[in-house]
N, C-alpha and C positions, 0 to 999 in steps of 0.2 A: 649389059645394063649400065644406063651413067649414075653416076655417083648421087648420093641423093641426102635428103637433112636427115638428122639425127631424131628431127620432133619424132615424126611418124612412127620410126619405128620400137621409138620407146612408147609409147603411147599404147601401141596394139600390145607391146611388153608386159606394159602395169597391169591393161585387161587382164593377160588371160596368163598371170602369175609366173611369168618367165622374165629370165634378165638379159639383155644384148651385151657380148662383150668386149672392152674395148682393151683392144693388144698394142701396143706404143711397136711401132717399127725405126729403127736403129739402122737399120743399114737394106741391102738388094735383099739376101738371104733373110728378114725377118719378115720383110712384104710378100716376099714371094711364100714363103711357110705360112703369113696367115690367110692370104689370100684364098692359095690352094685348100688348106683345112675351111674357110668358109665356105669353099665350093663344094666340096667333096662332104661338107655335113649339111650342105644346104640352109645354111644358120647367115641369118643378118651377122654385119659386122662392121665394129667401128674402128678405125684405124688411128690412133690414137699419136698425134709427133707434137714433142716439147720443144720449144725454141732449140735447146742446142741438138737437138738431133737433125732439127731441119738444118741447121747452120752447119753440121755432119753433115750431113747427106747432098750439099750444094744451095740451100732455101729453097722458101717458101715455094714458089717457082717450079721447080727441080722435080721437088718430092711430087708434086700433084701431078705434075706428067711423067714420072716414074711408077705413079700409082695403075693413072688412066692406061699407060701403054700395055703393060703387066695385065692389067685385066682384061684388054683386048687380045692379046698372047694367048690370056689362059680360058677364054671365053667365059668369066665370069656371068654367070647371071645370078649371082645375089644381089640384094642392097648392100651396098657399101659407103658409108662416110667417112672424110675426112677430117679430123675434127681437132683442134689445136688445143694442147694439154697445158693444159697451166698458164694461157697467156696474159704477162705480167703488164702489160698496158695498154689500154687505149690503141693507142699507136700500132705494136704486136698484134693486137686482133684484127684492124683493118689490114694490117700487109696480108696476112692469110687470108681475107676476104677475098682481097683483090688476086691473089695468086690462083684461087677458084678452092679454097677451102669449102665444105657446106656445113663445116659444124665450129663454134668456136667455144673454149671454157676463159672463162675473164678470172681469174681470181685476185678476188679484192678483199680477202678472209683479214690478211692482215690490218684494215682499218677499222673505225669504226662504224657501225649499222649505216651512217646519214652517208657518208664516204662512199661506202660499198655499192651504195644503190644509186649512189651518182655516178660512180663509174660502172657499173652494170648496166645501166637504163642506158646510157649513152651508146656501147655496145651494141642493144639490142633493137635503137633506134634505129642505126647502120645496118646492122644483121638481118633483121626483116626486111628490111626493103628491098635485099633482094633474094630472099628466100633462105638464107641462113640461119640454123637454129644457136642457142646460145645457152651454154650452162652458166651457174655463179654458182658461188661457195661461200658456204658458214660456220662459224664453229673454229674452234683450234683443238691440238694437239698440246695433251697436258706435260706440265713440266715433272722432276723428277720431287718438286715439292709436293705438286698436286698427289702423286703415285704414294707419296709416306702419309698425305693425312688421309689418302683414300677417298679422296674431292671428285670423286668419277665422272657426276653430272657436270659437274663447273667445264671437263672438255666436248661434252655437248654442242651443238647447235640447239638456241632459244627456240621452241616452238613460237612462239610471238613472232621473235625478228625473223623468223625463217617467214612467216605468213606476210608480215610486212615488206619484206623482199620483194617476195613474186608479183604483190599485189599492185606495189609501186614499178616496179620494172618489167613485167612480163615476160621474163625469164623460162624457155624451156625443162629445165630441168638443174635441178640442185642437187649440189656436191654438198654431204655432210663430215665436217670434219670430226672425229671422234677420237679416244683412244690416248693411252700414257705409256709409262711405263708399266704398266698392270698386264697390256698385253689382251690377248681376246676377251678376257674376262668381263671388262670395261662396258660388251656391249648391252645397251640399253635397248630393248627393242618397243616398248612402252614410251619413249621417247622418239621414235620413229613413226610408232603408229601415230602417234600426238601430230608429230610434224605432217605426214600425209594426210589428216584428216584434213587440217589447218588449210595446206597448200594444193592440195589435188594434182601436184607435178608429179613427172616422177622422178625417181632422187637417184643419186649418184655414190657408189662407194667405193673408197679403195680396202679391199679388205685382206692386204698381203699377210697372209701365214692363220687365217681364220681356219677352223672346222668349215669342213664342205656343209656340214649340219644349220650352221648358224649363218651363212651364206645363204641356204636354202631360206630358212628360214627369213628371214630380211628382204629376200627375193619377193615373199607371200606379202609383206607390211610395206611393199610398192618401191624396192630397190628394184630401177629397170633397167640401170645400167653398171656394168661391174669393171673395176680397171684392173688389168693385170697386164703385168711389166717384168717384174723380180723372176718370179715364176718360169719365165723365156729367158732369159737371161741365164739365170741357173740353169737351164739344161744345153743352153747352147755352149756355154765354159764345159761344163763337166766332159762335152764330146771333145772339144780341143782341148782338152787339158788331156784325157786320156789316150788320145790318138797321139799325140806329141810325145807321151813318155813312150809308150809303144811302139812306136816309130819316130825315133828323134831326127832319122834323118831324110827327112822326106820335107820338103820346101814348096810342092807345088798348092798354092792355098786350096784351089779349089777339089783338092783331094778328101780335104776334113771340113771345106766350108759346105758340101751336097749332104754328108751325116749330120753336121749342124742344120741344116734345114730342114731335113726329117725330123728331127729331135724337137723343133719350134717348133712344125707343124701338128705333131702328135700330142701336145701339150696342148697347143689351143684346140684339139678337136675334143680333147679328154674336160677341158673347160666348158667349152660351149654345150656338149652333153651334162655336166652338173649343173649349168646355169638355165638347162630346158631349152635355149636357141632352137637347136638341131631341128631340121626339117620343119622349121618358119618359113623361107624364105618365098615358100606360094604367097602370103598371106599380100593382103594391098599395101601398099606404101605408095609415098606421093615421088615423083619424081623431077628434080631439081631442073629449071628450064636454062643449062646450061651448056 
């Protein structure tokens, strides 16, 4: 199956109360683990690479035909997007356009509202045109002042500015930034349903270290898409970290790099099972004419 936009398949998401999730690949071993757990769970999936992973892994370039090969190998047939995580410019999001990316996130959290949505509209002006979907982001991450007077709303995203967004740039899908020092506690979900009434997208979270409970939850108030990273990460160290005292003298990588890709792959299929994915991948999506 070729690689396809990210709109679609959040979209059929928000319907019918399940989240698509997106795994950041790092290196051969992390695409190959989530690819195969998206097949083997028959779960959509976004493949999530941040500028320096692409610029790790060879760019922009590199990764997308790294991806496409790999799924011809493993005869993928889920939906799959490739979708660039946190890209810091203008600039950054057309390179991945053009490298044959189908999903792009612009963030521009750090300016203000008029800012954000000049640089997200301009994004999404490119992006559409040739069938690209495109996330933005709102809201910040509170400081450790906010966390002592207990200012929890203030790390919000505006319901307003979040409706103002979409409305001005046509934006696929928002990232909500949330959360301090407080930790899960922080989450507002009354403020989420505000925001998906307002915007009718569906919204984006990272919600590293939450309850699967409140993940669930959030999922039902139109979180369609979920990011995990940390999560992979932590189980691929723990297998080389333990293989290596275990065996200190053993040098050939790909002795402890095949346990590490069991170890990512069973992580994101234990994911895409709390987030409801699993056995979507019948459902329609649109397919990217690339």
């Amino acid at each position: 199956m070729p690689v396809v936009s990210m709109k679609d398949m959040l979209i059929v998401g928000k319907n019918r109360k399940y989240a698509v999730g997106q795994f950041n690949i790092n290196n051969l071993e992390f695409t190959q683990a989530i690819l195969q757990a998206a097949n083997e769970e028959k779960s959509p999936v976004i493949l999530g690479v941040s500028e320096g992973a692409a610029n790790y892994m060879g760019g922009f370039k590199f990764t997308v035909q790294m991806v496409k090969e790999l799924m011809k190998e493993y005869k993928v047939t889920v939906p799959v997007a490739i979708h660039l995580d946190q890209g810091s410019s203008f600039d950054i999001c057309i390179q991945a356009i053009h490298a044959g990316f189908t999903s792009v996130m612009v963030d521009a959290s750090q300016y203000q509202l008029e800012e954000n949505i000049k640089l997200s509209k301009s994004v999404v002006e490119v992006a559409h045109a040739v069938g690209v979907s495109v996330e933005a982001k709102l809201g910040r991450i509170g400081d450790q002042e906010d966390s002592l007077n207990r200012d929890v709303d203030a790390t919000w995203a505006i319901p307003l500015e979040c409706e103002q967004l979409v409305r001005e740039t046509g934006v696929d899908c928002l990232a909500l930034s949330f959360g301090s020092y407080n930790g899960p506690y922080n989450f507002r979900f009354h403020r989420m349903k505000e925001i998906m009434d307002l915007t009718g997208v569906p919204l984006a979270l990272n919600v590293a270290g939450f309850p699967i409970k409140d993940i669930q939850k959030a999922i039902f108030f139109g979180a369609a898409k979920i990011d995990v990273d940390t999560e992979n990460q932590v189980s691929a160290t723990e297998v080389v970290r333990s293989f290596l005292i275990e065996k200190p003298n053993e040098y050939d990588p790909r002795i402890f790099l095949g346990p590490t890709r069991e170890a990512i792959k069973n992580t994101v299929k234990g994911k895409m099972q709390e987030f409801g994915s699993s056995g979507r991948a019948q459902l329609k999506y649109e397919v990217l004419y690339r």
